[in-house]
C-alpha positions in Angstrom: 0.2 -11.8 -15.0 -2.0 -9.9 -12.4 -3.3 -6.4 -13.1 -2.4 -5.2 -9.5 0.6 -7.5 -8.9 4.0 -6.6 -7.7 6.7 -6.7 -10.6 10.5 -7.4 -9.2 13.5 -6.7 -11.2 13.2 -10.3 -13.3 9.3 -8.8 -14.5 8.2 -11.9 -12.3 5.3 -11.4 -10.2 5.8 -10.6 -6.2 2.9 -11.8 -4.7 4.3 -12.3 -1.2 3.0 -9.2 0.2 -0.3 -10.7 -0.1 0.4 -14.1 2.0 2.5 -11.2 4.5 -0.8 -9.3 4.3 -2.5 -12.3 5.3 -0.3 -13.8 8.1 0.1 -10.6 9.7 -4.2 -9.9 9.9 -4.6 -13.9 11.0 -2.0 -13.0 14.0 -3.6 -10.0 14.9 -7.4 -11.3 14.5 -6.1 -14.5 16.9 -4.6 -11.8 19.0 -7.6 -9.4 19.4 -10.3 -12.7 19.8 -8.5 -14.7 22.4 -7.8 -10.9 24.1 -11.8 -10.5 23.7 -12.2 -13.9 25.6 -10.0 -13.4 28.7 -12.0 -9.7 29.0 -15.2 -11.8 28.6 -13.9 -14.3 31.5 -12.2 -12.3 33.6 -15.6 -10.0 34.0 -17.9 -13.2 34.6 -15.4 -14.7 36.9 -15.6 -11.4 38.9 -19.0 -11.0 38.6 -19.2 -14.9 39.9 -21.5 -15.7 37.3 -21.2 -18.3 34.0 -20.4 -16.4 31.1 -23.5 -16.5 29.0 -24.1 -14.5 25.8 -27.4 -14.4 24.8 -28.8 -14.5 21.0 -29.4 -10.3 21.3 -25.8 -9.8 22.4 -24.3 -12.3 19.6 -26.6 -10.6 16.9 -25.1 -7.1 18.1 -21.7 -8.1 18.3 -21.8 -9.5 14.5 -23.4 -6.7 13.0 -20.5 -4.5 15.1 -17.9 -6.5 13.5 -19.6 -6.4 10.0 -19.3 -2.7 10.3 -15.6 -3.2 11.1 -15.1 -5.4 8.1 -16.7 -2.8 5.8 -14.4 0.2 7.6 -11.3 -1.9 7.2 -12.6 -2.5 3.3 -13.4 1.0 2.8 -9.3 1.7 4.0 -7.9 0.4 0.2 -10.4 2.7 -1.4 -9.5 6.4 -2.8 
């Protein structure tokens, strides 16, 4: 059995808040990225220029979500 598992009554392993865990960050990533996109369209098309990120932007956005990933992380530590 897993050390940090989920016992029920039976002494069986619950592991299903773990694919719950799971579904509910994959929603809310797809949620949050195709949000991102219509904000990244909606300002081009206003703008009336072709969105175009450049290789500077791209490396600054993944190092901003690298730091998110390591906050959310740090949220299960005491």
């Amino acid at each position: 059995m897993e050390e940090n598992a989920i016992v029920d009554e039976e002494g069986q392993a619950n592991n299903s808040w773990k694919i719950q865990a799971l579904i509910i960050g994959g929603v809310l990533g797809a949620l949050v990225g195709i949000g991102g996109a219509y904000l990244l369209t909606k300002r081009a098309e206003q703008k009336g220029t072709p969105l175009a990120i450049t290789p500077r932007k791209g490396v600054q956005l993944g190092v901003m979500l690298a730091g998110m990933l390591r906050s959310i992380l740090s949220l299960g530590e005491e």
